[in-house]
C-alpha positions as CSV (number, residue, x, y, z in Angstrom):
1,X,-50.4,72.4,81.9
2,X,-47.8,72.6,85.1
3,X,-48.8,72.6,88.4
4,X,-46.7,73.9,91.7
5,X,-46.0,71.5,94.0
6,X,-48.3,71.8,97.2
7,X,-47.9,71.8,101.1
8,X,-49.7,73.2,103.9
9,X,-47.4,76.1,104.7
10,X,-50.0,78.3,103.0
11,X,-49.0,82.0,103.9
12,X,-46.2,80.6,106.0
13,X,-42.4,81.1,104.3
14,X,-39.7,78.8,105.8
15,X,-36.4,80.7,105.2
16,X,-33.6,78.4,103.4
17,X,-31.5,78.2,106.5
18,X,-34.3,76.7,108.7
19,X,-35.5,74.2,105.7
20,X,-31.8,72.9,105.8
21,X,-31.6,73.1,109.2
22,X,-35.0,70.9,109.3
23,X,-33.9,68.1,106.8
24,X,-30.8,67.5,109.1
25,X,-32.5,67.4,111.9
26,X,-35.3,65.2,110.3
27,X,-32.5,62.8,109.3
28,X,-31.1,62.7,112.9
29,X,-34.5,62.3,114.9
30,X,-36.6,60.5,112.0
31,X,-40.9,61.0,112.7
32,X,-39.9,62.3,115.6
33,X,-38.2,65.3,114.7
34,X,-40.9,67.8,114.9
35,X,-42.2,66.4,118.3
36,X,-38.3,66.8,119.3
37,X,-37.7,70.6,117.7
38,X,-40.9,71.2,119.5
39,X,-39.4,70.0,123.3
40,X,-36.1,72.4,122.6
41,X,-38.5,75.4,121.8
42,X,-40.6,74.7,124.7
43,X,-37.3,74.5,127.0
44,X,-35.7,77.9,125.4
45,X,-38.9,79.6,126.2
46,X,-38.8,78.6,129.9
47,X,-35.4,79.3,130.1
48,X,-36.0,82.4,128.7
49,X,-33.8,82.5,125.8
50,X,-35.8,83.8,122.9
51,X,-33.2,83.4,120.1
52,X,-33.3,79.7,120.3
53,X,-37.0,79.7,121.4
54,X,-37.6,80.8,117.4
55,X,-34.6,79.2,116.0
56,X,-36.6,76.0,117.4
57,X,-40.0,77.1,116.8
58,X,-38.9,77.7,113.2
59,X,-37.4,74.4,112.6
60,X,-40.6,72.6,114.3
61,X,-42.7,74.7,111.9
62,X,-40.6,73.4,108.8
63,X,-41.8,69.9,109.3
64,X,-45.1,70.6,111.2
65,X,-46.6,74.0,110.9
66,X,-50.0,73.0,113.6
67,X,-47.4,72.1,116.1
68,X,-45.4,75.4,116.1
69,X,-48.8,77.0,115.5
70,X,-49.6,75.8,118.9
71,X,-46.0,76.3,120.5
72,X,-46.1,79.8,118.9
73,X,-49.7,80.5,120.5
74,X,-49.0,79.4,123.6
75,X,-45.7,81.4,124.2
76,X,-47.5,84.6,123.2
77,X,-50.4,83.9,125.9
78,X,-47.4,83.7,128.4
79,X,-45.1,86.2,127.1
């Protein structure tokens, strides 16, 4: 019998381009790397700038799917 590797992105896809973009930036920032993709989103979204609000939000929910979750909520209460 083979089993699938599991995670909790359950219903969630992460394109390739944000997974990759996620490893670097978990290799530059270490445990911190979702806390720090989750600072840039939050400072796109007050800046307005909705492209790099997702690109961000995307790469926070690669390595921490609650956290953008809560980002994500949050910027469609506002929005």
């Amino acid at each position: 019998m083979h089993f699938r590797p599991a995670n909790d992105n359950r219903g969630k896809h992460v394109a390739s381009s944000h997974l990759h973009a996620a490893l670097r930036h978990f290799a530059e920032h270490g445990l911190a790397a979702a806390d720090h993709a989750r600072q840039q989103a939050v400072a796109a979204a007050d800046a307005g700038d909705r492209q790099s609000f997702e690109w961000w939000l995307e790469i926070c929910r690669a390595l921490d799917r609650r956290m953008a979750n809560a980002i994500d909520g949050s910027a469609s209460a506002g929005a």
